[in-house]
C-alpha positions as CSV (number, residue, x, y, z in Angstrom):
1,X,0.0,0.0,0.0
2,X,0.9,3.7,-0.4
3,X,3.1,4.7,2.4
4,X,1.8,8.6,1.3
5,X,-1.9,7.9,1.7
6,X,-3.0,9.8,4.9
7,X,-2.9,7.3,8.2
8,X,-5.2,6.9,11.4
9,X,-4.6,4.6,14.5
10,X,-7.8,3.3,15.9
11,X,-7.4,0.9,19.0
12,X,-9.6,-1.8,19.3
13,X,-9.6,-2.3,23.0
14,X,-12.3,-5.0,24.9
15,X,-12.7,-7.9,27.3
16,X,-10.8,-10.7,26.3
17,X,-13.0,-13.3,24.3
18,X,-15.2,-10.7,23.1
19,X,-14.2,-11.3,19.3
20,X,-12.1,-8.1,18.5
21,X,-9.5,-9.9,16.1
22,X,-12.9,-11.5,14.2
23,X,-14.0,-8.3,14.2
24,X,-11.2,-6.5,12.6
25,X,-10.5,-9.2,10.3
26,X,-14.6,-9.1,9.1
27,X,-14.2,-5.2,8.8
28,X,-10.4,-4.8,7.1
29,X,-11.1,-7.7,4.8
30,X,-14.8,-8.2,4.8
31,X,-14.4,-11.9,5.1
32,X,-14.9,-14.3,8.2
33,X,-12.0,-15.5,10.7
34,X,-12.2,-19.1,10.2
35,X,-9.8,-19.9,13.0
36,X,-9.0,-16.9,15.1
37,X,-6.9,-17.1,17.6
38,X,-5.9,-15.1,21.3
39,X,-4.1,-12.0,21.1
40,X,-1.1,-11.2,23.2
41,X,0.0,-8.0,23.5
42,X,-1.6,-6.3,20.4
43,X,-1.4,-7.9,16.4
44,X,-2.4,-4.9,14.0
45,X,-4.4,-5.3,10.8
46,X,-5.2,-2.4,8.0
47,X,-7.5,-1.1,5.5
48,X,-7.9,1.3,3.2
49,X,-11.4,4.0,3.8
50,X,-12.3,6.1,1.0
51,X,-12.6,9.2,3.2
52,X,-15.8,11.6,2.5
53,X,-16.3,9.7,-0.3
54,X,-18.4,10.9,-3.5
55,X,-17.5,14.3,-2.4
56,X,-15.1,17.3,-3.1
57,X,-13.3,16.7,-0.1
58,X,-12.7,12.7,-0.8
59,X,-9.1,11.5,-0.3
60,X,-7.9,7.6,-0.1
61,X,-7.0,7.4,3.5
62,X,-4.8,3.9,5.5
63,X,-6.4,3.0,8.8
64,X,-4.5,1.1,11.0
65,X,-6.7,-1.0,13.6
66,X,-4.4,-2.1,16.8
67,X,-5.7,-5.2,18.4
68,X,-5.3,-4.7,22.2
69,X,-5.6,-8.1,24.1
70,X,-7.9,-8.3,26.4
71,X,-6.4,-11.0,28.4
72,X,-5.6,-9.6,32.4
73,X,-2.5,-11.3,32.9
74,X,-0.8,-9.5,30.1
75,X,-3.4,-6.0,30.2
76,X,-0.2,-3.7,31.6
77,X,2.2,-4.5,28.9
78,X,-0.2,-4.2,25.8
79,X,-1.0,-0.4,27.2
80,X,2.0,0.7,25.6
81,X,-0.1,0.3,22.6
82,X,-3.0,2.4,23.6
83,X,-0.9,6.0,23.0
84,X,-1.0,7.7,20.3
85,X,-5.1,6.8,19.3
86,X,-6.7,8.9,17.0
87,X,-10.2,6.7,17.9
88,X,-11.1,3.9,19.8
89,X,-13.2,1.1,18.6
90,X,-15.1,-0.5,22.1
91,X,-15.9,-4.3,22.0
92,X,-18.3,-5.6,24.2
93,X,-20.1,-9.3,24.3
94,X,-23.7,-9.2,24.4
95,X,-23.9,-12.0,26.5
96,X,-22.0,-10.7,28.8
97,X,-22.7,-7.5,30.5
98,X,-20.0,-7.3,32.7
99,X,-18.0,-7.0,29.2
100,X,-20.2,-3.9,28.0
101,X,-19.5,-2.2,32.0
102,X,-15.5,-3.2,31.9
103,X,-15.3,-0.8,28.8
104,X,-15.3,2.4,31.2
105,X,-12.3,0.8,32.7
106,X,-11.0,0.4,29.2
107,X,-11.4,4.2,28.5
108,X,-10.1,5.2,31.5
109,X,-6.4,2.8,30.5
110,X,-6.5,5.1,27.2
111,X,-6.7,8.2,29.2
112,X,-4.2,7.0,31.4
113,X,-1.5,6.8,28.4
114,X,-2.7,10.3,26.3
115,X,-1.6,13.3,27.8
116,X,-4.9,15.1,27.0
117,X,-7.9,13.5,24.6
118,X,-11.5,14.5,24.5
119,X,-13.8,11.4,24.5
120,X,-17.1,11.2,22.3
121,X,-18.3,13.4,19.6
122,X,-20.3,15.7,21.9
123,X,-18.5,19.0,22.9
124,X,-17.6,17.7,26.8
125,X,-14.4,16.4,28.0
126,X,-13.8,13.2,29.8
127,X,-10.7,13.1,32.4
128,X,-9.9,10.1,34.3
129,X,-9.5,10.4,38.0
130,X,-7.7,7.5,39.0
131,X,-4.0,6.8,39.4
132,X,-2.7,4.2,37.2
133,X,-3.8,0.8,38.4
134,X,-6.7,1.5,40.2
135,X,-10.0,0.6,40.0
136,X,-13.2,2.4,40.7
137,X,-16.2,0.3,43.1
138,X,-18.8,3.3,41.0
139,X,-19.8,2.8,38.0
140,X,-19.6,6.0,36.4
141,X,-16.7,7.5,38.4
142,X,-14.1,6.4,36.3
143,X,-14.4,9.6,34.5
144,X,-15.4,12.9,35.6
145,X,-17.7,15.2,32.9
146,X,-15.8,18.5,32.5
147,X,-16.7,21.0,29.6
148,X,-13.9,22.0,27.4
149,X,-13.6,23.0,23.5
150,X,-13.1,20.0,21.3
151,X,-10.0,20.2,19.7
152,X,-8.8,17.3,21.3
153,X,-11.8,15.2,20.3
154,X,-11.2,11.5,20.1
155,X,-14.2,9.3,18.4
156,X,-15.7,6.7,20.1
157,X,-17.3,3.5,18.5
158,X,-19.1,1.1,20.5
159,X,-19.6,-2.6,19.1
160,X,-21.5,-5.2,20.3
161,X,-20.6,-8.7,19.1
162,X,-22.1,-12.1,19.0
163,X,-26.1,-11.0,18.4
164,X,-26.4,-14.3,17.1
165,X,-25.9,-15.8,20.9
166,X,-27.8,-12.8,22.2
167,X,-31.1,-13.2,20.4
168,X,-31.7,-17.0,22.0
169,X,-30.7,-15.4,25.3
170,X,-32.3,-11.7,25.7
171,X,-35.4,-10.0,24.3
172,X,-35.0,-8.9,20.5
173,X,-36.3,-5.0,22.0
174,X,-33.7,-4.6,24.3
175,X,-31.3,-5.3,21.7
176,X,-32.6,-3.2,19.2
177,X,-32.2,-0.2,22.0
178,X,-29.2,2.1,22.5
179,X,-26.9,0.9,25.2
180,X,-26.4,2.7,28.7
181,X,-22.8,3.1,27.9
182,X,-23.1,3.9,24.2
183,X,-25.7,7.1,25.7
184,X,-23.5,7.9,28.1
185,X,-20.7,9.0,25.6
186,X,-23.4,10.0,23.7
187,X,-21.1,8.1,20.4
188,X,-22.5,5.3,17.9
189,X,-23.1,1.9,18.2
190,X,-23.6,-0.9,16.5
191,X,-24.4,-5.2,17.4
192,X,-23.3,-7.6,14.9
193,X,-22.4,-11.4,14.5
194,X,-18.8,-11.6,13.3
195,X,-19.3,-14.8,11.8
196,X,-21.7,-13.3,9.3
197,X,-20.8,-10.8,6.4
198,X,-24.0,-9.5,6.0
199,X,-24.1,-7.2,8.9
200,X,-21.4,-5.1,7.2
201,X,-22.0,-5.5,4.1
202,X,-22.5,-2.1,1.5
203,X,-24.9,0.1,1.9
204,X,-26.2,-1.7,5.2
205,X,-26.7,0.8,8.3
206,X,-23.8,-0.7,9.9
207,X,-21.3,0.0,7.4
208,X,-22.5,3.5,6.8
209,X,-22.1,3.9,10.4
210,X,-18.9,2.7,10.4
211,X,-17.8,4.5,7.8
212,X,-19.0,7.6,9.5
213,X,-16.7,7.0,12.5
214,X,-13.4,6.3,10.2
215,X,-14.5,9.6,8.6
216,X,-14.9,11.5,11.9
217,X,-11.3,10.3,12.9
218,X,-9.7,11.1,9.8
219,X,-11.4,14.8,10.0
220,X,-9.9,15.2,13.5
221,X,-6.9,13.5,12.5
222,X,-6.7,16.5,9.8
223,X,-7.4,19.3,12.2
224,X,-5.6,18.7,14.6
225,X,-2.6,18.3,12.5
226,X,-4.0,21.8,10.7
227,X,-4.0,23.4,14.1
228,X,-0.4,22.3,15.2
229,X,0.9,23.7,11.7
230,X,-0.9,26.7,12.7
231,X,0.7,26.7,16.0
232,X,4.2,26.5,14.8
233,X,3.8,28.7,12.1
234,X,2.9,31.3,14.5
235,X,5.7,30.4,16.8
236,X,8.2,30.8,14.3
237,X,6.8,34.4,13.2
238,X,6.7,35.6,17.0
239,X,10.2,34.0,17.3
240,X,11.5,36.2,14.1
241,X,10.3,39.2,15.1
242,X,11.7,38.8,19.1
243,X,15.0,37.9,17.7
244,X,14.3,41.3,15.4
245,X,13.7,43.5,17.9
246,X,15.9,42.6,20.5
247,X,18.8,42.6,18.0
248,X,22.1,44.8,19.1
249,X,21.3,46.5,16.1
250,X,17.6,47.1,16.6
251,X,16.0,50.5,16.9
252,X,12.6,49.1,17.0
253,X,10.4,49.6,20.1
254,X,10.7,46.6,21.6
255,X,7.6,46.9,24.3
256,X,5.1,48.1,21.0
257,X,6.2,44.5,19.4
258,X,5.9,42.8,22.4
259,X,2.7,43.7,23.2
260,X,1.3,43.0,19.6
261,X,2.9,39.3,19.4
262,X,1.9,38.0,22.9
């Protein structure tokens, strides 16, 4: 693949056994896993998203999907993985609701490892109040709703897997609804059998919302790289005009400039 094609990192983080490497293998390849097998550490698979497709604005884009494991025993060493996300895909079993509740602490271990991230697609802030290692007995207080601009925003994606299971065992309504968790970040969601290409195939709700997501990384992917150019393109023009006007030669008043450039 083009190594110039713009890039994203989205980490696909979850309870081990949920079915994240199915999962990425059904959505990078849209083909079933015959024999998947346990992650360790993190495996990463790719894919190439046709970004605001059909439109002026449309560029051919390389997402990188990073396969956390889910798997306790090995959860500390794998978070080195978790910097550096530009969105986070969250894998949950619908069998198992303790899987769906465990993703806060999940969010909280990306916090933990990015010095400052928005979480969601609303204009509100998650920070994580816990030091590293510890676990909350609430279930909400893992993170603590402050407002804040969203230039830091950093998508969320919620995936529920195994609806195939879920049907025999729950009520078809419930899983129709939106998820407590999925509300609470106020992001997307969507529940799905990996072991059956039609629930992402084209045109299908679920691909169009996914596709939606990789385009809402990719777009803050692009401004927030536009507004660190911006940054250092003003930096560099302050930084000209102090060396100016503090010059040994300089008969410019220095206090005017200074005031104009702060």
């Amino acid at each position: 693949m083009d190594s110039n094609f713009p890039k994203a990192k989205i980490i696909v983080v979850g309870d081990s056994g949920v079915g994240k490497t199915s999962l990425i293998h059904l959505i990078a390849h849209q083909e079933i896993l015959k024999n998947p097998s346990w992650t360790i550490g993190c495996t990463v698979d790719v894919k190439l998203h046709e970004y605001k497709d059909g439109t002026s604005h449309h560029k051919t884009c390389f997402l990188e999907f990073f396969d956390i494991g889910g798997n306790i025993g090995h959860r500390s060493s794998a978070k080195i993985f978790l910097q550096g996300a530009d969105g986070i895909i969250l894998v949950h079993d619908l069998t198992n609701r303790k899987s769906q509740e465990n993703l806060h602490q999940w969010i909280a271990d990306v916090m933990e490892q990015n010095e400052k991230i928005s979480i969601g697609i609303s204009d509100y802030q998650y920070e994580s109040k816990l030091s590293p290692g510890k676990r909350s007995s609430t279930k909400f207080s893992n993170s603590l709703i402050d407002y804040h601009d969203n230039s830091n925003l950093l998508p969320l994606f919620f995936i529920g897997t195994k609806l195939d299971q879920a049907q025999i065992v729950r009520d078809s309504s419930f899983l129709k609804s939106h998820s407590q968790i999925a509300s609470f970040y106020r992001s997307d969601e969507i529940n799905l059998d990996c072991m059956q290409i039609k629930y992402l195939a084209p045109a299908t709700s679920n691909s169009i919302k996914l596709a939606k997501f990789f385009d809402r990384v990719l777009e803050n992917k692009f401004s927030k790289s536009t507004q660190k150019s911006n940054f250092y393109s003003v930096q560099t023009e302050k930084n000209k005009v102090n060396n100016l006007i503090s010059g040994p030669n300089s008969a410019i008043d220095f206090k005017f400039f200074n005031n104009k450039i702060k």
